[in-house]
DRENPAKOL-679601 format. One line per 4 residues: number of its first residue (from 0); their letters; for each residue x, z, y negated of C-alpha. Coordinates in Angstrom, 3 decimals. Layout:
BEGIN
NUM) A) X,Z,Y | ...
END
This chain:
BEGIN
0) XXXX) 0.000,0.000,0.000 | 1.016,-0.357,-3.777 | 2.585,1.966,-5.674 | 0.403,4.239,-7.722
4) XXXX) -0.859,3.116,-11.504 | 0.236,4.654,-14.072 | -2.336,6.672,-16.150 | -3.070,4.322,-19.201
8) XXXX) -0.849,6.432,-22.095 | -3.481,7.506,-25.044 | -4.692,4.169,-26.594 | -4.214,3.820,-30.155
12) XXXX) -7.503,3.316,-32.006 | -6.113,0.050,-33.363 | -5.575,-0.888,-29.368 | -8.881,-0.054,-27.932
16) XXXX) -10.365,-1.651,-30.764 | -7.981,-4.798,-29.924 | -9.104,-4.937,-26.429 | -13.043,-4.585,-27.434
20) XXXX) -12.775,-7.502,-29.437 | -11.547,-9.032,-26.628 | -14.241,-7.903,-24.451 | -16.687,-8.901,-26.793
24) XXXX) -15.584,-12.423,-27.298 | -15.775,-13.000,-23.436 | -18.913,-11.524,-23.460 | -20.232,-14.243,-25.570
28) XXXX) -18.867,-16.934,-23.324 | -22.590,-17.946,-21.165 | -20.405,-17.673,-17.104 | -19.351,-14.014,-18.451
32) XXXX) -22.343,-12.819,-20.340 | -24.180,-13.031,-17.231 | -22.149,-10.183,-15.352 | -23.497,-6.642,-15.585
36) XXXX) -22.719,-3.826,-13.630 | -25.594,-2.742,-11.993 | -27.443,-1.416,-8.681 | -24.586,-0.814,-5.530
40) XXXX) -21.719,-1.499,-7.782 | -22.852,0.827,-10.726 | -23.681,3.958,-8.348 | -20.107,3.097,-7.336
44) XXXX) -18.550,3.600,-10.256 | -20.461,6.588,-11.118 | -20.126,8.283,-7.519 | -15.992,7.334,-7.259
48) XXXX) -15.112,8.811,-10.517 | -12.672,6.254,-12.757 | -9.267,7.042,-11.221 | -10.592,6.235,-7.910
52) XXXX) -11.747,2.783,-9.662 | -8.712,2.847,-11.523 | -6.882,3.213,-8.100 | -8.997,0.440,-6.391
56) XXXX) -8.702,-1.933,-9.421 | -4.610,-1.223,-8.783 | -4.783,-2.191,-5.233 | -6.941,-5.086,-5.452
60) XXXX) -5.141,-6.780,-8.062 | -1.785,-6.125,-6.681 | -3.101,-7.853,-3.119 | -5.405,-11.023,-4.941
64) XXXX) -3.562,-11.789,-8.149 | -0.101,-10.080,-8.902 | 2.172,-12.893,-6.364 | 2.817,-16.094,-8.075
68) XXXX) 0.831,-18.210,-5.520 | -2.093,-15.598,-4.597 | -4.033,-17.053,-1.618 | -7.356,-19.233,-2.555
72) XXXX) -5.976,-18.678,-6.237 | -9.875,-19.493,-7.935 | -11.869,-18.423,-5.060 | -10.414,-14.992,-3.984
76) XXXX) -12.969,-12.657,-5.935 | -16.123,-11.734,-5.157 | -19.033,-12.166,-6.799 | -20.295,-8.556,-5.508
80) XXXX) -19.583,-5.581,-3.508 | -17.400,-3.866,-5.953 | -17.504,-2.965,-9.330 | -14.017,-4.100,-9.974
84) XXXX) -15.280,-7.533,-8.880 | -18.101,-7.713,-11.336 | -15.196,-6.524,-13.813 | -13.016,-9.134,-12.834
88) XXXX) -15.402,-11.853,-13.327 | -16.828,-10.529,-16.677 | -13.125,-10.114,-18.072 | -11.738,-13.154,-17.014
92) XXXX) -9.079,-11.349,-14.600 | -10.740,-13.163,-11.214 | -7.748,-15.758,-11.215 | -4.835,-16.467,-12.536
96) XXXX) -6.546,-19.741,-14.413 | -8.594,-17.259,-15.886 | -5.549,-14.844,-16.951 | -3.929,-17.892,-18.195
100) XXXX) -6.545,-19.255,-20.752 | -7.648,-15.675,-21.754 | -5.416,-13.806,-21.562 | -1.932,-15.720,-22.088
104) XXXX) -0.499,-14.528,-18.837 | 0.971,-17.463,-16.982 | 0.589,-18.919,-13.640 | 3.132,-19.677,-11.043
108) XXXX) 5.299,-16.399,-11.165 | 4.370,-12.879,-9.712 | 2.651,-10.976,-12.415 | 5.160,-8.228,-14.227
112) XXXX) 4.258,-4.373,-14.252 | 3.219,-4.758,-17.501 | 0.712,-7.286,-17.186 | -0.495,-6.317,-13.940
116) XXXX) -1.370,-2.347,-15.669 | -2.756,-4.437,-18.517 | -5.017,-6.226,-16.477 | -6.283,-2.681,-14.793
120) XXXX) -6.454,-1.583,-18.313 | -8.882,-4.249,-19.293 | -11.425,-4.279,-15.743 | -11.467,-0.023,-16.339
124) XXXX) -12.201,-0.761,-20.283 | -15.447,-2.954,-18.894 | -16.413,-0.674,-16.197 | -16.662,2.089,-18.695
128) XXXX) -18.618,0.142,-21.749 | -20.624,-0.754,-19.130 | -21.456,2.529,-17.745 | -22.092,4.058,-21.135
132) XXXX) -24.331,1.239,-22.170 | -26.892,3.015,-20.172 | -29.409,1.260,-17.531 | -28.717,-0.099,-14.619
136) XXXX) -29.433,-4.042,-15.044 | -31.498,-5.441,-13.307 | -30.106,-8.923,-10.182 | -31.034,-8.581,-6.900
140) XXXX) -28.047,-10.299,-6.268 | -25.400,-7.795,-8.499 | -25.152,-10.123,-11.319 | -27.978,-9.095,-13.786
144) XXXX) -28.688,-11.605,-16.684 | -27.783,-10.054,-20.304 | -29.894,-8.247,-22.391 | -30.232,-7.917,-25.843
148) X) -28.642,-5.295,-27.286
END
């Protein structure tokens, strides 16, 4: 198994505030608008506590999309079945195509330490917005359409 994370240092203000931005322009794209975390995957969350996510979201990347080549590069995330899934999705961390044209982290090399805890950082920074924004969504299928705010 992977080594442990490292517990995210305090974020600045200026830092969280960079990486809600983020969220919230990938939240207005239509693919990642539609992910919300909701039924299975919510009670998840909520059950695990978020440094067993945080754990999970460590281990997951570091087997589907730290190496250079990861297998089925595109097609190795589910849809559903985790919450860091419906993270991934949602924050553009599913792929490394994704992590390349939203995050400026390049394909074809093994992602660095630093990426790979930034890309934790931004699934755990979804998982909670999303658990504070109250409600549980609504899919059948774990992907519940947005909602107004």
């Amino acid at each position: 198994m992977s080594s442990a994370p490292d517990v995210p240092p305090p974020a600045s203000p200026s830092s969280v505030r960079a990486l809600d931005e983020r969220l919230d322009a990938l939240a207005r794209q239509p693919f990642r608008a539609r992910f919300r975390l909701a039924g299975r995957e919510r009670a998840v969350a909520v059950e695990r506590g978020p440094a067993t996510i945080r754990w999970h979201a460590y281990d997951l990347l570091a087997r589907r999309l730290a190496p250079a080549e990861p297998y089925k590069d595109g097609k190795q995330t589910p849809y559903r079945g985790h919450p860091v899934f419906v993270a991934q999705h949602a924050t553009a961390t599913c792929c490394r195509g994704c992590l390349q044209r939203w995050h400026g982290i390049p394909k074809g090399r093994q992602l660095s330490r630093a990426e790979h805890v930034y890309a934790v950082h931004v699934i755990c920074r979804w998982i909670e917005r999303e658990l504070t924004r109250g409600g549980a969504g609504g899919g059948a299928d774990g992907v519940s359409p947005a909602r107004p705010v």
